[in-house]
N, C-alpha and C positions, 0 to 999 in steps of 0.2 A: 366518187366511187371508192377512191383507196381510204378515205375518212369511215367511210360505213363498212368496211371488210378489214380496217384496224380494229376498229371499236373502241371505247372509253367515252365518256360522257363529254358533252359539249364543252363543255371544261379543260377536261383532258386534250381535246383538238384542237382548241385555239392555241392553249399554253405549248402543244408541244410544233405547233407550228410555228409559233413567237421563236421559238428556240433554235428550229431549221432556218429559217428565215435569217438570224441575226448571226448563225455558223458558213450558211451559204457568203453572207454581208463581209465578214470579218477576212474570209479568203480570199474574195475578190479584192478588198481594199489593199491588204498587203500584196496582193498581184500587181495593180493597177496604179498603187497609191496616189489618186487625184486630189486634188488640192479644192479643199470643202470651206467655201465661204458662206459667212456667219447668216443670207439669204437662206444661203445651198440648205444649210443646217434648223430652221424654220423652217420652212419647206417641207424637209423631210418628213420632219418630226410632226407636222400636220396632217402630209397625208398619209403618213405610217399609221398615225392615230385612226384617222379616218377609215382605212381599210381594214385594221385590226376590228375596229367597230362591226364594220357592216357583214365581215366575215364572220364572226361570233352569230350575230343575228342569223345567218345563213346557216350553222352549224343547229342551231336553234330552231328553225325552219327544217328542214332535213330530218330534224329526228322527230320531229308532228307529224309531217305528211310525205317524206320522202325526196330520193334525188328524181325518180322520172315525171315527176309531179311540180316540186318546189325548186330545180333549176330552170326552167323553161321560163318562170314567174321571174326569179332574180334575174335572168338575161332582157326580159322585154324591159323591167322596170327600168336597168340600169344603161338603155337603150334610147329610152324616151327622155331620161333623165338627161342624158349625155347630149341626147338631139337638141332637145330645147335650149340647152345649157349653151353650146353653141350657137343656135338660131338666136338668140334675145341678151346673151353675155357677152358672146365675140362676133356677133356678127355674120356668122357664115354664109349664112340666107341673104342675099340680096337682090333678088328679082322675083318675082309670080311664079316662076316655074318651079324655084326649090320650093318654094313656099304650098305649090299646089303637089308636089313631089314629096316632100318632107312629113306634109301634115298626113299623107296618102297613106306611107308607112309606118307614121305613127299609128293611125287607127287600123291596121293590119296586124301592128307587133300585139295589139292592145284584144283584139280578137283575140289572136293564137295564146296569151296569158290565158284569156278565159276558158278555152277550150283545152287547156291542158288541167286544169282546176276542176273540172266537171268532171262529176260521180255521177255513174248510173244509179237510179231508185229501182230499188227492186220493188216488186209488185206483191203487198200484203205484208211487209215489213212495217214494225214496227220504229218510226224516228229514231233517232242515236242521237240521245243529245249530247251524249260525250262526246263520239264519235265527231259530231258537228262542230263540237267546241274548241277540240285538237284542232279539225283543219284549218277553221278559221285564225287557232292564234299561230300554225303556222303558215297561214298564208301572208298573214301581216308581218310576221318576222321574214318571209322572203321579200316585202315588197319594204320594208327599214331594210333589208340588206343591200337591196338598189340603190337605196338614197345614201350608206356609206359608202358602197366604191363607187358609184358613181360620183360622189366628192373630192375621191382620191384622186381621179383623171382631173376633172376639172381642178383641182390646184394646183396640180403639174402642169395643166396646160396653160394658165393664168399666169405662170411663172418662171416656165421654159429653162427649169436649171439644167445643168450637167448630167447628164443621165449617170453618168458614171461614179459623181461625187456625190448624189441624191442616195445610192441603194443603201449603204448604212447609216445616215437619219433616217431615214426611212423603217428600217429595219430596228433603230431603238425606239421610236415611235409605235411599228407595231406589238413589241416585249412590253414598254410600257402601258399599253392595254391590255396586251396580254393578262400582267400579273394584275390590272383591275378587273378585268373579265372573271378573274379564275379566284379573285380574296376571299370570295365567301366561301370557302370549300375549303375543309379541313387539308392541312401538309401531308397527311398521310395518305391522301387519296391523288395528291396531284405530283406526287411523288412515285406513282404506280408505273408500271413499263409503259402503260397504251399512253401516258405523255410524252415520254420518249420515242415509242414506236411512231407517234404520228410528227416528230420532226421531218419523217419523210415528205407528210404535205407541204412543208417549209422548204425543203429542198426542190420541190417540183414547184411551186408558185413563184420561186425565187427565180429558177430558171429559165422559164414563162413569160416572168417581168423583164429579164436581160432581152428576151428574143424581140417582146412586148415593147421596148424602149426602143432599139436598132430600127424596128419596122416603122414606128411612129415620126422617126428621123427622117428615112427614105419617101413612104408613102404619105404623111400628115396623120392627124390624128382622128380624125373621122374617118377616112378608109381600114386605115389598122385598127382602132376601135371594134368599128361592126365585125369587121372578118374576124376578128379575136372573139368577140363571143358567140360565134360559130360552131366552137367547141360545146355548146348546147346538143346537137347531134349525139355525142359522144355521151355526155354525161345519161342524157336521158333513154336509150337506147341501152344504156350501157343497167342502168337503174332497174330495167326490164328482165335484160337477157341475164345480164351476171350478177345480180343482189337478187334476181327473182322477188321482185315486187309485184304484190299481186293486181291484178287488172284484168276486169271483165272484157269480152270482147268487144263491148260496145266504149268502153275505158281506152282502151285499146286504141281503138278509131279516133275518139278524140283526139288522146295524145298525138298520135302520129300526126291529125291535122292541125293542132295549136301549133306543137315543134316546126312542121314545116310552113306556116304561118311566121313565124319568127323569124327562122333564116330570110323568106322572100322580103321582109321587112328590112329587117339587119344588113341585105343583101342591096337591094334599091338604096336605103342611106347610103352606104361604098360610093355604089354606081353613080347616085345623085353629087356628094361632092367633089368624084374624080372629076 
């Protein structure tokens, strides 16, 4: 939401959240100064890369077809991405019942994507194949932005560094995609305020990730996982009411039931690996 009421081109979003991101990094370090081993510092620097990735594709996504539309799709993806990733990498699935639990929720979260994706046909309209073509290529750049943060978690969880000495590799990791994300685009354009204005989404994902890392220590990472992308609510709702995106009534109804399709998904994974 704060990306589409800053404005600046997909470009401008990621670069200037690279830049929040690595100013949020550089103050906690000198806060905290934890001791970042040459792991801690791979790590980082993989899953920075990773989520700079799949956040760009989302930025990408968002301006095709929207946030009440194209978050709903990034949360199931990077949901089921996360599930399995778990189920069949680490194990977490070990009896019939997660198994008959697990796969349950998958094909719930997997409903609620597609019913947040559906457009009503109007009656005696004429096809939009433009129209068609936008939301398809962003619907696949929401469903590439699943597969990079949903990367990011899993190589943090594969590797269990320091939360603490992880956020700045991390943080040059995501700068260093950043400035790959953004080469093709003339200096003078990525030099414009709205790069700078959107360091703010660097300052709020930064802050997110600290809260994001604490809870994953307490709760595990399957419980904190789902309930963090819960925040789906908020985005897509928010997509509605305060960007005034338009939606039929029958649009409408949809959304409302993919989004809460989602949560009761997101919501049983929790419950299932508490």
């Amino acid at each position: 939401m704060v990306s589409h009421k800053i404005g600046g081109s997909s470009q401008n979003q990621i670069l200037g959240e690279s830049y929040g991101i690595l100013f949020f990094a550089l103050i906690y370090y000198l806060i905290e100064q934890p001791t970042i081993s040459l792991q801690t510092m791979l790590v980082g620097l993989a899953s920075g890369l990773f989520y700079c990735w799949g956040q760009n594709q989302q930025f990408r996504g968002l301006e095709a077809i929207g946030v009440s539309m194209g978050m709903p799709l990034s949360t199931a993806a990077q949901l089921v991405i996360t599930t399995l990733a778990g189920a069949f990498i680490f194990g977490e699935w070990t009896g019939m019942r997660d198994y008959l639990f697990g796969f349950a929720a998958l094909i719930i979260l997997i409903i609620g994507a597609v019913f947040t994706s559906k457009k009503e046909k109007t009656a005696g309209a004429a096809p939009d194949a433009g129209g068609n073509k936008q939301q398809l290529v962003g619907i696949i750049a929401m469903l590439l932005s699943g597969v990079g943060i949903s990367l990011y978690s899993i190589v943090n969880k594969a590797f269990t560094p320091d939360p603490a000495a992880l956020i700045l590799p991390q943080a040059i990791g995501v700068l260093i995609e950043g400035f790959a994300a953004s080469s093709s685009q003339p200096a003078r354009k990525m030099n414009s305020r709205f790069t700078y204005y959107n360091m703010v989404l660097g300052l709020l994902w930064a802050l997110g990730n600290l809260f994001y890392t604490q809870a994953v220590q307490m709760s595990g990472l399957a419980i904190s996982f789902s309930l963090s992308q819960m925040g789906v609510v908020i985005s897509t709702l928010g997509g509605i009411v305060i960007l005034r995106e338009h939606k039929t009534r029958k649009e409408l109804v949809y959304t409302l039931i993919g989004c809460g399709l989602v949560i009761v998904g997101g919501v049983l994974l929790g419950v299932m690996q508490a």
